[in-house]
N, C-alpha and C positions, 0 to 999 in steps of 0.2 A: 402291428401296423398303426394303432393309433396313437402309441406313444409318438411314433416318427412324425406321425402328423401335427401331433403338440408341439414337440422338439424344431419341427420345421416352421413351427409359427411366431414359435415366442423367441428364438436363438433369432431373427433379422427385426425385432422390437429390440430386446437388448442390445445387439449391433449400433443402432442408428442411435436412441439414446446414448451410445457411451463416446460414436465418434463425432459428433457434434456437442459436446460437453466443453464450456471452458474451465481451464484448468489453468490452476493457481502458479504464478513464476517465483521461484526465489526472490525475487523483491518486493511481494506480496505481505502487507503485516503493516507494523508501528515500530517506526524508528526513533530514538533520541540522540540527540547529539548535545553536548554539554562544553563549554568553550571559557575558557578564565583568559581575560585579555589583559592590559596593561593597568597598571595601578596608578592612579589619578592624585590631582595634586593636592585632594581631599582626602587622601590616602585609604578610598573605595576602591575597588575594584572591579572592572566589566567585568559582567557576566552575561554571557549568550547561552540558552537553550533552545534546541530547535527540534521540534516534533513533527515528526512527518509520516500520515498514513497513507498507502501505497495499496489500491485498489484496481489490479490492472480487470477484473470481472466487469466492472463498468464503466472501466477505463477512466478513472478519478485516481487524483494525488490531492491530498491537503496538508497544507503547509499552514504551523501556525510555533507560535514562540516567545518564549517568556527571556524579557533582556532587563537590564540596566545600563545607563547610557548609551543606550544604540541608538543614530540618528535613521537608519535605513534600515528599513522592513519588509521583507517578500512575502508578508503573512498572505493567504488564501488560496483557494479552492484550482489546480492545475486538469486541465485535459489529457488525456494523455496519447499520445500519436503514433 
């Protein structure tokens, strides 16, 4: 009988702990994306890298990114909804 009483105790502590837990989604992690654009009349070549970590636990995205010749930048820190 007291094992049952343990068992009856600790099995709804585990319970609520595991179903209030967030849990990570497949787009969860550190992304890169790597982009070779058109060759210039300096015969350079853009290059865009864009790094993006994906933190849906506190609901954060950051956006940041290494270019040459790129006039427009979305670099910083996203909400996530």
């Amino acid at each position: 009988m007291g094992d049952f009483i343990k068992y009856l105790f600790i099995f709804p502590c585990l319970w609520s702990a595991n179903s209030f837990a967030i849990t990570q989604t497949q787009w969860d992690g550190n992304f890169r994306v790597e982009e070779l654009g058109e060759q210039l009349n300096d015969r350079s070549q853009v290059f865009l890298q864009y790094n993006l970590k994906i933190d849906s636990k506190n609901n954060r995205a950051s956006l940041s990114m290494t270019t040459w010749h790129a006039g427009i930048t979305c670099i910083g820190d996203y909400s996530l909804k």
